[in-house]
C-alpha positions as CSV (number, residue, x, y, z in Angstrom):
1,X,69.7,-40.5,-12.5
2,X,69.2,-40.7,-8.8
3,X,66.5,-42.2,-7.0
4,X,63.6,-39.4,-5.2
5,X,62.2,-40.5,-2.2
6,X,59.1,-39.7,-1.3
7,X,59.1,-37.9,2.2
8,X,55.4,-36.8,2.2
9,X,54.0,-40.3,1.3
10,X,55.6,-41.9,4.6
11,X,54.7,-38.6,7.1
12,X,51.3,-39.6,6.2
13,X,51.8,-43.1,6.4
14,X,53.9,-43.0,10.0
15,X,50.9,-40.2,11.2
16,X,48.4,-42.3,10.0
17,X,49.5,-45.3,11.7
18,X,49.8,-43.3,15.1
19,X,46.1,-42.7,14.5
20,X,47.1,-39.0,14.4
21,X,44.8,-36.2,12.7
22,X,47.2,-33.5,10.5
23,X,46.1,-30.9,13.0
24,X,47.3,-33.0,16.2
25,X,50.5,-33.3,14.1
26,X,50.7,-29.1,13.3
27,X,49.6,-28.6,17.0
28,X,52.3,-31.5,18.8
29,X,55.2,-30.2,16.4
30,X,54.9,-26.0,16.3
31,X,54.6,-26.2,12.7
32,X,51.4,-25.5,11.0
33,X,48.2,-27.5,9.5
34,X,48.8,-26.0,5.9
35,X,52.8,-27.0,5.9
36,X,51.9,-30.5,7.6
37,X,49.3,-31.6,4.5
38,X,51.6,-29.8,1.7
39,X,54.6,-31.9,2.7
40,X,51.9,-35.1,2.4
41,X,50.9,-33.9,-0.6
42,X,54.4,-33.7,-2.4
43,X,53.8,-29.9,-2.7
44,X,56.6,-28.7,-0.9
45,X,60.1,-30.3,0.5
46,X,60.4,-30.2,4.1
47,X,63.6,-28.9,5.2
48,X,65.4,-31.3,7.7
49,X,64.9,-29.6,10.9
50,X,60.9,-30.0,10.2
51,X,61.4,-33.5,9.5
52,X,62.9,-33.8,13.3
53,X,60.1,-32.3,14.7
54,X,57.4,-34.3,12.8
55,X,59.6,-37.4,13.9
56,X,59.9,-36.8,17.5
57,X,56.1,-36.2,17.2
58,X,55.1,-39.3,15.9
59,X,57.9,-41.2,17.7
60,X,60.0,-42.8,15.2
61,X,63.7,-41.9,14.6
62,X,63.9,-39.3,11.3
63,X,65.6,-41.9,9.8
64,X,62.3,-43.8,8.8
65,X,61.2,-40.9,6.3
66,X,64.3,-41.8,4.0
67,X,64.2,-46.0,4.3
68,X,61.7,-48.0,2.2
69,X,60.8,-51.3,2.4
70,X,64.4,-52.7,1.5
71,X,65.8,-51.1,3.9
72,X,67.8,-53.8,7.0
73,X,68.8,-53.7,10.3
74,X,71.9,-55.5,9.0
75,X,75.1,-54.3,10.6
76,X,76.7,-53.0,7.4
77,X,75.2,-51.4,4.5
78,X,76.6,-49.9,1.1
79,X,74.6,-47.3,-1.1
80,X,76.3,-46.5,-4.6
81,X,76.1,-42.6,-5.8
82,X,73.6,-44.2,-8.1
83,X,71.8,-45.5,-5.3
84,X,71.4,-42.4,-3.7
85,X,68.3,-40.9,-2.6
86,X,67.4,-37.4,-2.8
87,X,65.0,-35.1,-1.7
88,X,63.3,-33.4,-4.6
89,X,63.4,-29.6,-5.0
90,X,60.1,-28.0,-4.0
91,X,59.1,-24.6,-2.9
92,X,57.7,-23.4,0.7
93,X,54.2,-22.1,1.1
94,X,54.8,-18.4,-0.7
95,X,57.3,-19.5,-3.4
96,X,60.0,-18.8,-1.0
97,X,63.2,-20.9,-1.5
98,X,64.4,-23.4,0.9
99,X,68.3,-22.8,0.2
100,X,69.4,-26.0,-0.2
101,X,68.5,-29.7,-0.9
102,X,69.7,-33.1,0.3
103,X,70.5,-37.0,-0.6
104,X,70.3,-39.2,1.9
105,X,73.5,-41.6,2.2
106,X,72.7,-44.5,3.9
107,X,68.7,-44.9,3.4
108,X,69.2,-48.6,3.4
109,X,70.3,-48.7,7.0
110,X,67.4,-49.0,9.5
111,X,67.5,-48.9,12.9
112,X,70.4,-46.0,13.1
113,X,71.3,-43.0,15.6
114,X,72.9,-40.9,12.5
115,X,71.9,-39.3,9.3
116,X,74.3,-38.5,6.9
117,X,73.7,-36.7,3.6
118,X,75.2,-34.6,1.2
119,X,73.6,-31.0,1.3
120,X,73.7,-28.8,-1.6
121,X,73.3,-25.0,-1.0
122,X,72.5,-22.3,-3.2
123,X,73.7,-18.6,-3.0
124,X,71.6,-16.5,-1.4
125,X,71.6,-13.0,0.0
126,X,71.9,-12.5,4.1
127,X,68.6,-11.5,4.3
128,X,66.9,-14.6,2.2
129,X,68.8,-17.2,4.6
130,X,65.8,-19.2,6.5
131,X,66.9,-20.2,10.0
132,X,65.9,-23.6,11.1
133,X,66.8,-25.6,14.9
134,X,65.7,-29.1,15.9
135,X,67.0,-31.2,18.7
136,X,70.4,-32.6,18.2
137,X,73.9,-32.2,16.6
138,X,75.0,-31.4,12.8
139,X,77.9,-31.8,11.2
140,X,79.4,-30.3,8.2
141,X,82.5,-31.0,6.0
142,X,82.6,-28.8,3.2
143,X,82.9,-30.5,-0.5
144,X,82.8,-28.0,-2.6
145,X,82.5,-24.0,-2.3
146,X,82.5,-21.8,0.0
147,X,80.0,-21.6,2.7
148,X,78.7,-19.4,5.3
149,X,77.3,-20.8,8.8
150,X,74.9,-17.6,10.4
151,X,73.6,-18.1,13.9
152,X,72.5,-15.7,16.4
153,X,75.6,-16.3,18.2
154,X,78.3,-16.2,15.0
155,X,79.1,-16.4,11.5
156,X,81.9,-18.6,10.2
157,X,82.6,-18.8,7.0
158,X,83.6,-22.8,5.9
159,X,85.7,-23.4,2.7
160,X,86.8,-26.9,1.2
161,X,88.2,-29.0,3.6
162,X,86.5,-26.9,6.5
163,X,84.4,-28.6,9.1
164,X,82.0,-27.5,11.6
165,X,80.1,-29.0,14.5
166,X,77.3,-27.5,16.3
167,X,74.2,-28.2,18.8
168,X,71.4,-27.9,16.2
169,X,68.9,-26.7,19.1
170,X,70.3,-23.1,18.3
171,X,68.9,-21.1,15.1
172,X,71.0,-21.4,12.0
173,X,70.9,-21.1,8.6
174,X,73.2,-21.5,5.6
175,X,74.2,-19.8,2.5
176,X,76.7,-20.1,-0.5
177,X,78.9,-17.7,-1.2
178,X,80.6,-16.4,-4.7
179,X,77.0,-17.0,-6.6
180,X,78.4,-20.7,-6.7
181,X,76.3,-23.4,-4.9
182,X,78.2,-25.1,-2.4
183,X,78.1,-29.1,-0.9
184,X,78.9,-30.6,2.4
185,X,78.7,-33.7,4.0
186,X,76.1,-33.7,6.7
187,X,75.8,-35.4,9.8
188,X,72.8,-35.6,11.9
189,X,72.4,-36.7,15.0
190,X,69.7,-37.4,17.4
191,X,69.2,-39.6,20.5
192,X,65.7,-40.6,19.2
């Protein structure tokens, strides 16, 4: 079985050690005072674009919400599939879906500019996609399934083997296609 990791637990702990109140945190990152304390309290999953936000807020790389204490600035690191950790499933305030969840890949490398994880998303009908943007760059390199990228500028629809690259600063949102889940490989990137 693979590891959780337990996102909410070090929000709190990286806000709390930047002397930071949950509403200065709401206020500083766009996001409200209600989502803030449910992701601290393990009542919801924060989608990743959330997670930037509350990072650049609190002014540690995003990075830090998946390491523990094992984690090392050595120069090479290697996480088994067993090893893995992943985000567990929870709803957003309303019971509404978030479309997808994550394992991060190399949570035992601190001090790092990338994020990659493996994304799995669920079918989901054009109108029950939540958008997301957050500073910096995503890639995608579909796994498995087919996949459709929606942003106010295009669609493109990604099938195994397909890749895709964009500026995350621009709204987008994902969906599986067929009624079959679908998984990428995801890269994040931020300067922070």
């Amino acid at each position: 079985m693979k590891n959780s990791i337990a996102v909410g637990e070090r929000v709190k702990y990286y806000r709390k050690k930047r002397s930071m109140t949950i509403q200065q945190v709401a206020e500083a990152a766009g996001l409200s005072k209600g989502l803030i304390s449910q992701i601290e309290n393990k009542l919801v999953s924060p989608p990743i674009a959330t997670l930037f936000k509350i990072a650049n807020v609190l002014e540690i790389p995003m990075a830090q919400f998946f390491q523990d204490e094992t984690a090392v600035a050595n120069k090479i690191v290697g996480v088994k599939e067993s090893e893995r950790k992943k985000v567990d499933r929870r709803k957003l305030s309303g019971g509404m879906s978030l479309g997808y969840s994550y394992e991060s890949l190399a949570w035992k490398k601190a001090k790092k500019s990338m994020e990659p994880f493996v994304v799995t998303f669920e079918p989901k009908e054009v109108d029950e996609v939540i958008y997301f943007s957050h500073q910096g760059e995503e890639f995608h390199f579909v796994l498995e399934g087919r996949l459709e990228f929606i942003s106010d500028e295009e669609k493109i629809v990604l099938e195994q083997g397909d890749s895709l690259y964009f500026e995350a600063d621009i709204s987008h949102g994902f969906r599986a296609l067929d009624g079959k889940p679908a998984k990428t490989l995801a890269v994040i990137h931020s300067d922070y």
